[in-house]
C-alpha positions as CSV (number, residue, x, y, z in Angstrom):
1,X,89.8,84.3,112.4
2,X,87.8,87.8,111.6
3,X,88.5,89.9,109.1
4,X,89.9,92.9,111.8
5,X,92.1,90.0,113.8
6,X,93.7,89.6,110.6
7,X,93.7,92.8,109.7
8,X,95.5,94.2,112.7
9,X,98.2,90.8,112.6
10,X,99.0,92.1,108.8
11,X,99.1,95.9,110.1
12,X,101.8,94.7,112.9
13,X,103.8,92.6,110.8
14,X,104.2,95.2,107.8
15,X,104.9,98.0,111.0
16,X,108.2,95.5,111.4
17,X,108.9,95.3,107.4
18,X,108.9,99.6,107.6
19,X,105.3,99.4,105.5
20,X,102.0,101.0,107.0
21,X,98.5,98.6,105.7
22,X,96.1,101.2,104.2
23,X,92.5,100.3,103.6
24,X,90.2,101.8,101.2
25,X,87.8,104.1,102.6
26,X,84.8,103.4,100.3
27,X,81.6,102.4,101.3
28,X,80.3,101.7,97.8
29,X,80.6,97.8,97.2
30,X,79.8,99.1,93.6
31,X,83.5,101.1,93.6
32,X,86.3,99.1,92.0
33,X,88.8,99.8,95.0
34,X,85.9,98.5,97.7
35,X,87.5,96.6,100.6
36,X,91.3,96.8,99.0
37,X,94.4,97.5,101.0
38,X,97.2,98.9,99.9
39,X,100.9,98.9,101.3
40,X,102.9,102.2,101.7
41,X,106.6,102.8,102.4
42,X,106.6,105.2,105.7
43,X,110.7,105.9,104.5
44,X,109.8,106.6,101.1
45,X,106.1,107.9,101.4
46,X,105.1,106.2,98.0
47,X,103.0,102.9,97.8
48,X,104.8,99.2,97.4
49,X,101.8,97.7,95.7
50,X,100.5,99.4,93.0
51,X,97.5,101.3,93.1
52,X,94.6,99.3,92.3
53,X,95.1,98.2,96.1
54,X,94.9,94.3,96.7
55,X,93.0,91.8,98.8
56,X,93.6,90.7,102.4
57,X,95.4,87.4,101.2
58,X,97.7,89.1,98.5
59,X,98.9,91.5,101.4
60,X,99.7,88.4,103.2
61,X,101.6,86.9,100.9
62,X,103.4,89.7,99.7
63,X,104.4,90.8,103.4
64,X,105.7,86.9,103.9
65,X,107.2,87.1,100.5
């Protein structure tokens, strides 16, 4: 499976958990936060994991947690 199928399955299952996916911007694969995601609360505006963002697997499992 690609890296966007997945991405959009994780996007729709944290939609139905009340979580938006968020993906770093950066284009630098030098930057520390290159290729990250990051989950944010749409209720509470504030982010569920952290801010040093996390990788495409630990977004799964946290989501299926």
């Amino acid at each position: 499976m690609s890296d966007k199928v997945r991405e959009n399955r994780l996007r729709r299952m944290a939609e139905r958990q009340g979580l938006k996916l968020l993906k770093s911007r950066r284009r630098d694969p030098r930057a520390t936060d290159y290729g990250k995601y990051w989950l944010a609360n749409v209720s509470t505006d504030t982010l569920e994991t952290g801010e040093h963002g996390l990788t495409l697997d630990e977004i799964e499992a946290y989501l299926k947690g």
